[in-house]
Structures are given as C-alpha cells and as structure tokens.
NUKOLMI-597214 format. One line per 10 residues: number of its first residue (from 1); for each residue x, z, y of N, C-alpha, C. Coordinates in steps of 0.1 Angstrom, whole numbers, padded with zeros to 4 digits. Each point is the difference from the previous one (the first is absolute). Example, Ala and Ser with C-alpha at 12.3 -4.5 7.8 and 13.67 -1.06 7.14 Angstrom:
2
1> 0132/0078/-0057/-0009/0000/0012/0009/0000/0012 ~ -0004/-0007/0011/0009/0000/0011/-0008/0008/0011 .
//
This chain:
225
1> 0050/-0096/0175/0012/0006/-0007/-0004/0012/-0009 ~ 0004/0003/-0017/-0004/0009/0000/0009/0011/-0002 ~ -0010/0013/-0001/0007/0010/0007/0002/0011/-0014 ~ 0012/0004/0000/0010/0005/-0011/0000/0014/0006 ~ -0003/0015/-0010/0001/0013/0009/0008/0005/-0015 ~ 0015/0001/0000/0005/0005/-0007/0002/0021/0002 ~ 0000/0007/-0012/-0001/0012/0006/0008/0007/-0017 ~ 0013/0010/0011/0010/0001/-0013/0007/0007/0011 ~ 0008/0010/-0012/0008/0013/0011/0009/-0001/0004 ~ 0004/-0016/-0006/0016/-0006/0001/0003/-0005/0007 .
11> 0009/0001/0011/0001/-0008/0015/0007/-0008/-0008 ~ 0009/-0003/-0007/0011/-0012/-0008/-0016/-0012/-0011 ~ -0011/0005/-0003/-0006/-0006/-0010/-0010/-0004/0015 ~ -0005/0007/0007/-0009/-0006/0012/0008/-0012/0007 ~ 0015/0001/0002/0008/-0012/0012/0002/-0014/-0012 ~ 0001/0007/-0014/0001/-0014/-0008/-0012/-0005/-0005 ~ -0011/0002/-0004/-0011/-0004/0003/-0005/-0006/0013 ~ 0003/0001/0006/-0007/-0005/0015/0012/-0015/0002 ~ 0014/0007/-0005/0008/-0015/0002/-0002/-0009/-0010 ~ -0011/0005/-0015/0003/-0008/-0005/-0014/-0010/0007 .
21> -0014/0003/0005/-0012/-0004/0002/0001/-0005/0011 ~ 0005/0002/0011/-0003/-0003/0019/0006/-0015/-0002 ~ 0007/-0004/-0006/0009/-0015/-0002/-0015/-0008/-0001 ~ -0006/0005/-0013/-0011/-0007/-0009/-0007/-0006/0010 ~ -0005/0007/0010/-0009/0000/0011/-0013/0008/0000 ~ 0001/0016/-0003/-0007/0011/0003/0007/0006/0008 ~ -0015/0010/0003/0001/0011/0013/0000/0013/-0009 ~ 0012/0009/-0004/0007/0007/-0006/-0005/0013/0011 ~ -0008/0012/-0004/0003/0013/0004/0005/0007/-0011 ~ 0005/0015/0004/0007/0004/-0011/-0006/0018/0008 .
31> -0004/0009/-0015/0002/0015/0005/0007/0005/-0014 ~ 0002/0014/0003/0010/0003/-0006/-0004/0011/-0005 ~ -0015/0006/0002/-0006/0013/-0008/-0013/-0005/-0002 ~ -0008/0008/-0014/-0012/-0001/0000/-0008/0002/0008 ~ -0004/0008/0013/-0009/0001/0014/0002/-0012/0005 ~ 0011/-0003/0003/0001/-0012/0013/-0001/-0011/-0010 ~ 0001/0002/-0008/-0003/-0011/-0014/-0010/-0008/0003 ~ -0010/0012/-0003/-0015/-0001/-0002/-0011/-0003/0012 ~ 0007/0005/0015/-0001/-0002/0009/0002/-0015/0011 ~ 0011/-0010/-0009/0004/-0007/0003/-0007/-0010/-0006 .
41> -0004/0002/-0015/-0009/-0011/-0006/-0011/0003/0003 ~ -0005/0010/0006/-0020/0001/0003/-0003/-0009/0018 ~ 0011/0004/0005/0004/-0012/0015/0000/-0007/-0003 ~ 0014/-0008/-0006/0005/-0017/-0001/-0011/-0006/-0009 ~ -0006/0006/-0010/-0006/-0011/-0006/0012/-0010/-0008 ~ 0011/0003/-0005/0006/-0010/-0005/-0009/-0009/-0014 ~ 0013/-0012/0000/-0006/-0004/-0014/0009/0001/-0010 ~ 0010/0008/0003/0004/0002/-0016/0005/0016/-0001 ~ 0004/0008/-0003/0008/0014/0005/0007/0003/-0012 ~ 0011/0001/-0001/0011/0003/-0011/0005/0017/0003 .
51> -0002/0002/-0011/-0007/0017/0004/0009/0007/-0013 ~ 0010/0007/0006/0009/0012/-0006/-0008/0007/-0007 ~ 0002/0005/-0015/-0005/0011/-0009/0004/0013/0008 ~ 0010/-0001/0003/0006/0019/0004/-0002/0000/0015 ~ -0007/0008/0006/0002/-0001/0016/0000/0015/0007 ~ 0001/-0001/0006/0002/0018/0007/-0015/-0001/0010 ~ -0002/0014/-0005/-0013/0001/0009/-0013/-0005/-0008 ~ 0002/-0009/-0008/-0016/-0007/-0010/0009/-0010/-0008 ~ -0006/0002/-0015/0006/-0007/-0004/-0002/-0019/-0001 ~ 0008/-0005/-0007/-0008/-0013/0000/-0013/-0003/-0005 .
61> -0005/0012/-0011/-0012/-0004/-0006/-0011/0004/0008 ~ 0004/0012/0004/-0012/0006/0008/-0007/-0013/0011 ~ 0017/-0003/0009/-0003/-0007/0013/-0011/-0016/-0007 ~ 0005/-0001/-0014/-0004/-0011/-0004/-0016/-0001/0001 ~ -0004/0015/-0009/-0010/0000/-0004/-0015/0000/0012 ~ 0012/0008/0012/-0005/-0003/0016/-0009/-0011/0005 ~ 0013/-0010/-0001/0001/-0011/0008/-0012/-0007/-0008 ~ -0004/0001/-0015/-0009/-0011/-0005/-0014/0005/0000 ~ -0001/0014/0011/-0010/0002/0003/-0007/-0015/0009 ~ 0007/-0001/0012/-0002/-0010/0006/0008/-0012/0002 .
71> 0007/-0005/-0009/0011/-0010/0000/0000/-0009/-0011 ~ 0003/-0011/0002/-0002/-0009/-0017/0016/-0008/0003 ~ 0007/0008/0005/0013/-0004/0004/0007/-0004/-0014 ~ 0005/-0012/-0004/0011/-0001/-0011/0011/0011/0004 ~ -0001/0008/-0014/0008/0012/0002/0011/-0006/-0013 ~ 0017/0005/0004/0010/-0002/-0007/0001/0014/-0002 ~ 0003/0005/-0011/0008/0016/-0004/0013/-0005/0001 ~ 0005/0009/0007/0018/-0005/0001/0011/0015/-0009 ~ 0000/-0001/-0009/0006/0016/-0002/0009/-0002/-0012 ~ 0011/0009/0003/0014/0005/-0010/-0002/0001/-0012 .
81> -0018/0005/0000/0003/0003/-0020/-0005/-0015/-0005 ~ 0003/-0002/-0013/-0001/-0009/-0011/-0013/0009/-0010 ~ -0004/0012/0003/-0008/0000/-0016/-0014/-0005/0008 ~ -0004/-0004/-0016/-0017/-0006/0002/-0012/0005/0005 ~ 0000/0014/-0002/-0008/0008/-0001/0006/0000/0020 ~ 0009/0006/0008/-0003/-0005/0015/-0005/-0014/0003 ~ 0001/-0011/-0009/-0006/-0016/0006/-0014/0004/-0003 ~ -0005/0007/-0008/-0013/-0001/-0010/-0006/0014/0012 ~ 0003/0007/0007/-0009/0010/0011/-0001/-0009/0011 ~ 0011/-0011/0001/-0002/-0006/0016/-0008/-0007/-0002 .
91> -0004/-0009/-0015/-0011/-0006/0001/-0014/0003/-0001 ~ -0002/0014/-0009/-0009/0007/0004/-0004/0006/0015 ~ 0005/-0003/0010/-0003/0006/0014/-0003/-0011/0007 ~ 0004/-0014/-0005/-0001/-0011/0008/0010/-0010/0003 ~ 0015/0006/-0008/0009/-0014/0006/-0003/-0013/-0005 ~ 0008/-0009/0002/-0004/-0011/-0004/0015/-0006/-0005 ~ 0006/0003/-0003/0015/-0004/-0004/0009/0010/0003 ~ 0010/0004/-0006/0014/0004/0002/0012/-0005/-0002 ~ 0010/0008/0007/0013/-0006/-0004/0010/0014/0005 ~ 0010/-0002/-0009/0010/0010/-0002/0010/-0003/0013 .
101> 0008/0011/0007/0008/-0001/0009/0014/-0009/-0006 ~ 0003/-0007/-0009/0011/-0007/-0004/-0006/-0012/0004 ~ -0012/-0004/0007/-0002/-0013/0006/0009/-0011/0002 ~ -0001/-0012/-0003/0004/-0005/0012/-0005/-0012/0011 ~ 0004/-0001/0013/-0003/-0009/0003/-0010/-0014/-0002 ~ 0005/-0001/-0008/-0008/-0017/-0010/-0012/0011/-0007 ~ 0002/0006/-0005/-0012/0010/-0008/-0012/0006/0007 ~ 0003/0006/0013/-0007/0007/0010/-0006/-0016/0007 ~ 0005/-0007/0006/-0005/-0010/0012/-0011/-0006/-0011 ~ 0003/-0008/-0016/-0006/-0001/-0008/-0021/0005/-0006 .
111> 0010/0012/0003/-0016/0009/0000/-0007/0001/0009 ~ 0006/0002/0014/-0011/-0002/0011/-0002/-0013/0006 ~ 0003/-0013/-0007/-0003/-0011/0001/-0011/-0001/-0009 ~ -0003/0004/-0013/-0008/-0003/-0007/-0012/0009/-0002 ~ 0004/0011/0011/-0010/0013/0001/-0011/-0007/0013 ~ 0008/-0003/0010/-0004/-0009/0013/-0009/-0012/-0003 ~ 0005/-0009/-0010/-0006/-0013/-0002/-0013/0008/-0008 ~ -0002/0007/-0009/-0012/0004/-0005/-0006/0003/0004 ~ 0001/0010/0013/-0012/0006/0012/-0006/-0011/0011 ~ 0014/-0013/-0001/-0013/-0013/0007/-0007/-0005/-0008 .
121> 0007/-0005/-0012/-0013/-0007/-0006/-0007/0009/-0004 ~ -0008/0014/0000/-0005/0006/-0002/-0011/0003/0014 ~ 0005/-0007/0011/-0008/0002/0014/-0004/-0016/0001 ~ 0006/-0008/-0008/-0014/-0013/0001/-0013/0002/-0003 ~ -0007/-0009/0010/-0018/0002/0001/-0003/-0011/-0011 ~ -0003/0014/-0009/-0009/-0010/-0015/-0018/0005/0001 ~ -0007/-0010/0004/-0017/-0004/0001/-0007/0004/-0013 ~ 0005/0004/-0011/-0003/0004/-0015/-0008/0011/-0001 ~ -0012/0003/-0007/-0005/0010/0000/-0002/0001/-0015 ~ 0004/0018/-0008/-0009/-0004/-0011/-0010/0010/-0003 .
131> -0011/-0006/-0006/-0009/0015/0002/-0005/0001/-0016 ~ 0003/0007/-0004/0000/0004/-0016/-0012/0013/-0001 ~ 0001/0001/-0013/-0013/0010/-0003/0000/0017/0007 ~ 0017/0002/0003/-0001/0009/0003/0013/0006/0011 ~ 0006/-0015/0001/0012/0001/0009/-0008/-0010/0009 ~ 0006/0001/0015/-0003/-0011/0013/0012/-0004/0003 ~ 0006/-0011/0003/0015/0002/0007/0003/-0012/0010 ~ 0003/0002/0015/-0002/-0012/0004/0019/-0002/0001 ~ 0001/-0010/-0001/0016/-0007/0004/0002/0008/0008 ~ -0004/-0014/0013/0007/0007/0012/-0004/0007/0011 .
141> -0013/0006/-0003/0003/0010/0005/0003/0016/-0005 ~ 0003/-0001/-0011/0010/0010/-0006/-0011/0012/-0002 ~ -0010/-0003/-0003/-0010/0011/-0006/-0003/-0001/-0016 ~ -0002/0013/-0002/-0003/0001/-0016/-0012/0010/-0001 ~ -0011/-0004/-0006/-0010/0012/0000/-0007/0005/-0020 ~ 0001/0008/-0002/-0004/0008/-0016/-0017/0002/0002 ~ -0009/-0012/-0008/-0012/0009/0004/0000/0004/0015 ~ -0001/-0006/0009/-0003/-0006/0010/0004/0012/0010 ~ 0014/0011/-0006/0005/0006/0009/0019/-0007/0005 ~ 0000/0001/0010/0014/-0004/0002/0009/0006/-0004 .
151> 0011/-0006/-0001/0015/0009/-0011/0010/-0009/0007 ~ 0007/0016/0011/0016/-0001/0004/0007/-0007/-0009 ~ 0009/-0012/0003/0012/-0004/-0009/0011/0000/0006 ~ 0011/0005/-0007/0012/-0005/0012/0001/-0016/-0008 ~ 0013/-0012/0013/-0002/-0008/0002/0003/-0007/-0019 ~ 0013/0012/-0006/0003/-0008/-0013/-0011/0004/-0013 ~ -0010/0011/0004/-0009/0007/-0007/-0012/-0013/-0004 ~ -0001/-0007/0017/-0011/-0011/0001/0004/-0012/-0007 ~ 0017/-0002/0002/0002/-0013/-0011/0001/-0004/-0010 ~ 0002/0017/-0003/-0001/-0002/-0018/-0012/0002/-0006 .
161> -0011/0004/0005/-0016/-0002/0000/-0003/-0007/0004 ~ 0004/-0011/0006/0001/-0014/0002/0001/-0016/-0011 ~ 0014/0011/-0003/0002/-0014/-0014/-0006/0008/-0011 ~ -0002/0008/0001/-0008/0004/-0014/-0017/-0008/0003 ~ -0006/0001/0011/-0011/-0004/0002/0000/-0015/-0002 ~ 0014/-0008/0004/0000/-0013/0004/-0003/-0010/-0019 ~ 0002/0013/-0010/0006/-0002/-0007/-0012/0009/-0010 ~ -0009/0009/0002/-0009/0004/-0008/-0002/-0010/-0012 ~ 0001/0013/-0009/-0001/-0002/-0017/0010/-0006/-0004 ~ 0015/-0003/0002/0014/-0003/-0003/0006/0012/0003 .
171> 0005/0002/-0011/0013/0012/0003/0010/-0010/0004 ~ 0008/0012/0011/0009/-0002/0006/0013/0008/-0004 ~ 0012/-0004/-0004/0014/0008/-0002/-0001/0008/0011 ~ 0012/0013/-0002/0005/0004/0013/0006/-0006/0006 ~ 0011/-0014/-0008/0010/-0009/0006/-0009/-0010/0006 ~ -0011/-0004/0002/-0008/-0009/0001/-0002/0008/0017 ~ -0014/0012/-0001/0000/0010/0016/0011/-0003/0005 ~ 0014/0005/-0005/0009/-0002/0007/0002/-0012/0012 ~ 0004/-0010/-0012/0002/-0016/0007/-0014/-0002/0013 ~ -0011/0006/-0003/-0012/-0003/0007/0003/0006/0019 .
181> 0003/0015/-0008/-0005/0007/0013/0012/0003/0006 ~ 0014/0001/-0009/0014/0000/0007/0009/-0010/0001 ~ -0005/-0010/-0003/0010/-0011/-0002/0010/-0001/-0009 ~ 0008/-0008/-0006/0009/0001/-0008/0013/0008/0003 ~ 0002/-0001/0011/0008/0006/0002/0004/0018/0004 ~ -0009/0006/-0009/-0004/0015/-0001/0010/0003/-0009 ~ 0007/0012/0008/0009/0004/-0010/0001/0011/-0008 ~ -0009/0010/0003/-0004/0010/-0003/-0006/0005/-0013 ~ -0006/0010/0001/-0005/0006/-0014/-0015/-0003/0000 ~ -0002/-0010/-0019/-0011/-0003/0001/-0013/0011/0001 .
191> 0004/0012/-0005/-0013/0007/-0002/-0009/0001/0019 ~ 0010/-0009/0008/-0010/0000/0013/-0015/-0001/-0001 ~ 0002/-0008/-0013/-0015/-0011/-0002/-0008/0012/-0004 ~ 0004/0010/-0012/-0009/0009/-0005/-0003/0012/0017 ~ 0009/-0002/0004/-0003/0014/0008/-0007/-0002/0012 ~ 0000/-0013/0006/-0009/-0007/0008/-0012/-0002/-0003 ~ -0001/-0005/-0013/-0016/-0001/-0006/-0006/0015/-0005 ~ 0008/0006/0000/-0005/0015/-0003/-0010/0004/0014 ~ 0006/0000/0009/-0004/0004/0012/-0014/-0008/0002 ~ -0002/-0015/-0004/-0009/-0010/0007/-0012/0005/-0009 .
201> 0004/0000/-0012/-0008/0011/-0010/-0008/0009/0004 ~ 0005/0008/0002/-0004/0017/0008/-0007/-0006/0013 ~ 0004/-0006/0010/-0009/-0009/0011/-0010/-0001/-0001 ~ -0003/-0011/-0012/-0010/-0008/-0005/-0011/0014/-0002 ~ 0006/0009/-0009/-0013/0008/-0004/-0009/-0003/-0014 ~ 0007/-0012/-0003/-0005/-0003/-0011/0011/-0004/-0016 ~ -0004/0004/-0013/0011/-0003/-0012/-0004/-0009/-0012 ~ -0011/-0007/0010/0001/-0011/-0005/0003/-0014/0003 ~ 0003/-0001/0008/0003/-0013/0009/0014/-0007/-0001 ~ 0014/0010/-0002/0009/-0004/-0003/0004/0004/-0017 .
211> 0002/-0012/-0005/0003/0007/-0016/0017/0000/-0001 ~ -0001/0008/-0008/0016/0003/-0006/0006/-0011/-0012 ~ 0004/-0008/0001/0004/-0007/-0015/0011/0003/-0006 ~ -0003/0009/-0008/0017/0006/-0009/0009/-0007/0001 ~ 0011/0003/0001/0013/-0010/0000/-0002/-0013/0007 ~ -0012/-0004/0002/0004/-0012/0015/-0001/-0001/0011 ~ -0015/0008/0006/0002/0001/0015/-0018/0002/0004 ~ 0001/-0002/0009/-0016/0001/0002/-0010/-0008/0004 ~ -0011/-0001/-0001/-0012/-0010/-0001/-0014/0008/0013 ~ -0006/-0008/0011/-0012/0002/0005/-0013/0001/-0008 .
221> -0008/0008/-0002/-0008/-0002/-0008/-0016/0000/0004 ~ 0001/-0007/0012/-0013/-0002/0006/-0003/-0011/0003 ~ -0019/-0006/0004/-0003/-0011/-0002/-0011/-0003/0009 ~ 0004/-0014/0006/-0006/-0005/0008/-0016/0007/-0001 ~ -0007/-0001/0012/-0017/0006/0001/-0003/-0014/-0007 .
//
C-alpha cells in the first residue's frame, strides 16, 4: 500500500486531503508543522509527501530542501499562492509538481495516481547497461558513474539522464522529457525539465555532456567507447 505523508497547518486542508486519498487505497499520515514534518518523512519513508509552502516552525522549502538530502520521495508543493516565481523556488529545492489549494478532488487523486504509477515503472528491473566515453550508467541497478567516479541522482534526476542517454545525439523537447519521465498526465510547470537538468548538470561535473538546443530542448552528447 503506498504510503501518503501529507504536512500543512490546516486541520480543515489535512482532514480533506486524507478523505480525499484513504478511499483510493493509501496509508495517509498527516503533520501539521515543519519539525514534525520533516521528522515524519525521515521515519516513514513515504512515497509521495504533499508538502505546504507556509508552515510554522520550518518552512516548506527549507523542510523540502531537508528531506532531499536523503529522500527521492515524489514531492507535491501544495500552496495558496499562484505566482511563478513560488512554483519556480519549489522546483529549484526539489519538488516535483505542484498544485494550488483550490484543488479538487478529481485534480489531487489525478496527480498522485500519475505521480505513483511513475515511481513503479520507474522501480522495474531493466538489465541495460550503457557505457559511453565518458558517462557509465547501469538500468537497473540505478548507478551512474562520470570518468569512472559515481554521481548521486535523485530517482527523477536518473530518468531524465536516462532518456536523454536512451536517446544520445537526438534532441529531446521539454514536452517530449516530460511525457518520458512524468507521464502525460503532468500538470505542472514545464520549466521542471530545465531545473531538474540543471541539478544533473552540476552532479555530472561535467559541460559538455548535456547540450542546450535553443528553443528546442536538449541533446546527450557523448559516445559509445
């Protein structure tokens, strides 16, 4: 069953969230400040955490930026404001989707159905190895090495270094990453794709490996030994 750790200061937004998910057939905890927030997702281990911008005690970004020390948890930002520039810090810290408190129902279950289905097929055992001139990367066992040092990825970091690798010397759209590593049914803001590969970038250690293609998207640019 998996396990849902919602965390928001709102006893009214924690009891409708949990009635809208426990039906679905998840195991719903809920905290209500940043500490026990952050406390609650380094225990449970969930797999998805929908995580309040504003919290008492730590905020949402901070606890965010916490939790992805050791967590590759599908993170929802759940928060009251609409400007871009809040969707565009959460994605810089690590969320992986947001959604505005005017939710509903069909909207919220929606996302953590297609947030869920992405993290299994994402834990199928693929036997694939590829070993390029200067990247290593095995499927399934979920390693990546630069010049023959290993490089942390979180789990959506690896996927989209994945289809780019699957895919070396084809540029890829951002709407293309998208469909790959979130499925179609992502509702969120595209620049995920830029701010995710930013990160895998900086990882890598290296600025030539992923190219930038003006106005279309990006390309791998490394070659079999």
């Amino acid at each position: 069953m998996p396990k849902i750790l919602v965390i928001d200061d709102e006893p009214s937004i924690l009891k409708l969230v949990t009635a809208y998910l426990q039906p679905e057939g998840y195991e719903v905890f809920t905290a209500a400040d940043g500490p026990s927030g952050l406390k609650s997702a380094l225990a449970l281990k969930p797999d998805l955490i929908i995580l309040d911008l504003m919290l008492p005690g730590m905020d949402g970004i901070e606890l965010l930026s916490r939790v992805r020390r050791e967590s590759d948890a599908y993170v929802i930002l759940l928060t009251a404001r609409t400007e871009k520039k809040d969707k565009i810090v959460g994605l810089s810290v690590g969320d992986d989707d947001y959604v505005t408190k005017t939710f509903s129902s069909r909207e919220l279950n929606a996302r953590v159905k297609a947030a869920l289905r992405r993290l299994q097929t994402g834990s199928r055992t693929e036997t694939v190895v590829y070993s390029l001139r200067h990247l290593y990367m095995d499927i399934g066992a979920r390693i990546v090495r630069v010049d023959g040092t290993p490089i942390e990825l979180t789990a959506i970091e690896f996927d989209l270094l994945k289809a780019l690798v699957e895919n070396r010397g084809r540029v890829l759209s951002r709407e293309q990453l998208l469909e790959k590593v979130w499925g179609g049914e992502y509702f969120g803001e595209i620049r995920v794709v830029d701010v995710h590969l930013g990160h895998v970038r900086t990882k890598l250690g290296r600025d030539d490996l992923i190219a930038t293609v003006r106005g279309i998207g990006y390309r791998l640019e490394d070659e079999p030994l």
